[in-house]
C-alpha positions in Angstrom: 101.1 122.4 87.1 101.9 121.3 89.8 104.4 118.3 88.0 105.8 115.4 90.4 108.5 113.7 89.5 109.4 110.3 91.5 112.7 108.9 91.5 113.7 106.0 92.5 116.6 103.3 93.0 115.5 100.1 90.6 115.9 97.3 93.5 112.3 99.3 94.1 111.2 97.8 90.6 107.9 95.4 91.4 107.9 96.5 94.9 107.1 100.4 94.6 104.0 100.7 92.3 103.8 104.4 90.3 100.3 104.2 89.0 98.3 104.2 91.9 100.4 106.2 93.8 100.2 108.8 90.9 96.4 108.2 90.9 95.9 108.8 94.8 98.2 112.2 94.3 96.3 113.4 91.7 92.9 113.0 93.5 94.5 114.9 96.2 95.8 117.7 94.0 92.6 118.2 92.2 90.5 117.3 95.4 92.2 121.0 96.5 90.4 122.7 93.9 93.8 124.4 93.3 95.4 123.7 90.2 93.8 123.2 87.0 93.4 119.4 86.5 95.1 119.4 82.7 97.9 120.9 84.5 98.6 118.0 86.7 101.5 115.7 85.6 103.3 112.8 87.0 106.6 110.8 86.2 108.9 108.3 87.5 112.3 107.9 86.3 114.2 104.6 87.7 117.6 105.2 89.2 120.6 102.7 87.5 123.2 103.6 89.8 123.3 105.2 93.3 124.8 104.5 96.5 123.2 105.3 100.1 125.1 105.6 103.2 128.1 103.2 103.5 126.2 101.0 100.5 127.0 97.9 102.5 123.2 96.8 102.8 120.7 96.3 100.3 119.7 100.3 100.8 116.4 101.6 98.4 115.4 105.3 98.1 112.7 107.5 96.4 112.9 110.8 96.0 110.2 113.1 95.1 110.2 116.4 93.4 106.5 118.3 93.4 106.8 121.6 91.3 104.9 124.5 91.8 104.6 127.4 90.7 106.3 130.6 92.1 103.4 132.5 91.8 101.9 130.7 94.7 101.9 132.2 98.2 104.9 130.3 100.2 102.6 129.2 102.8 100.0 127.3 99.9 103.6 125.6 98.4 104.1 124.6 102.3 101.0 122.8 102.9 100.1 121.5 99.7 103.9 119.9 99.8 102.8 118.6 103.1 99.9 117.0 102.4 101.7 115.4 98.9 104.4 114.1 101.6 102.3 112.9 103.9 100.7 111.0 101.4 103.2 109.5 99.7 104.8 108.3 103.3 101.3 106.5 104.0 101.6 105.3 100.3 105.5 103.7 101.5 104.4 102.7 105.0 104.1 98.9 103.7 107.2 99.2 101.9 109.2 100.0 105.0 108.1 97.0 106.5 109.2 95.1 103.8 112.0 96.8 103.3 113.7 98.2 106.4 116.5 100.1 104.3 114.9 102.7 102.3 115.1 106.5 102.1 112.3 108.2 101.6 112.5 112.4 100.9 110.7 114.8 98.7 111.3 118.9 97.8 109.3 121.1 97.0 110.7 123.5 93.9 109.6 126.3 92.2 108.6 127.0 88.2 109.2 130.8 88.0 106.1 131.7 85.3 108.5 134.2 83.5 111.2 131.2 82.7 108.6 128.1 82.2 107.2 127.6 79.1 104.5 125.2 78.2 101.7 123.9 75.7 98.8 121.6 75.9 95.4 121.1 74.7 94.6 119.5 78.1 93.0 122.6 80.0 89.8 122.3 77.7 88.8 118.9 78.6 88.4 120.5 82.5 86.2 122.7 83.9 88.6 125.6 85.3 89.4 126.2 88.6 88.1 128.9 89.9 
């Protein structure tokens, strides 16, 4: 881990692109020399139908989820969801302009170790964080 999971409303689709914004986060995430780099995952999931504020305007929102783990101190979930945020906001800035109605918001929430369960044969193509 950590996962991030963008949603977002499809008038977005062409305008908000997932792969290089996936591929900036992930050189941040790994750039931290935090996580373990098979760990990292990303995925979108487009948003059918959803209404924001009084819906009378062509209105577009994203919202991001990063997960991390629990086990983390509070203050590391804090600032490495900053920095993610902050990334992604610089990532949007051009698509405010374009786009003067959009929502933009992200949360930070927690695996608990002891309830998340996982397998891969992805940590053995890294060298491990130390």
């Amino acid at each position: 881990m950590p996962h991030l999971i963008v949603e977002y409303s499809h008038n977005l689709d062409g305008e908000l692109l997932l792969t290089p914004l996936f591929e900036q986060v992930h050189g941040l995430l790994i750039g931290l020399g935090l996580f373990p780099t098979g760990g990292i995952r990303s995925r979108a999931r487009r948003i059918e139908h959803y209404r924001y504020a009084d819906g009378l305007r062509d209105y577009a929102g994203i919202h991001v989820e990063l997960k991390l783990s629990a086990a983390r101190e509070p203050q590391l979930r804090r600032q490495v969801g900053e920095q993610v945020f902050e990334m992604i906001r610089a990532y949007c800035a051009p698509l405010r302009v374009a786009r003067p109605y959009l929502a933009l918001s992200m949360e930070v929430s927690l695996l608990h170790p002891d309830v998340f369960f996982n397998d891969n044969n992805l940590h053995g193509l890294f060298v491990p964080v130390s």
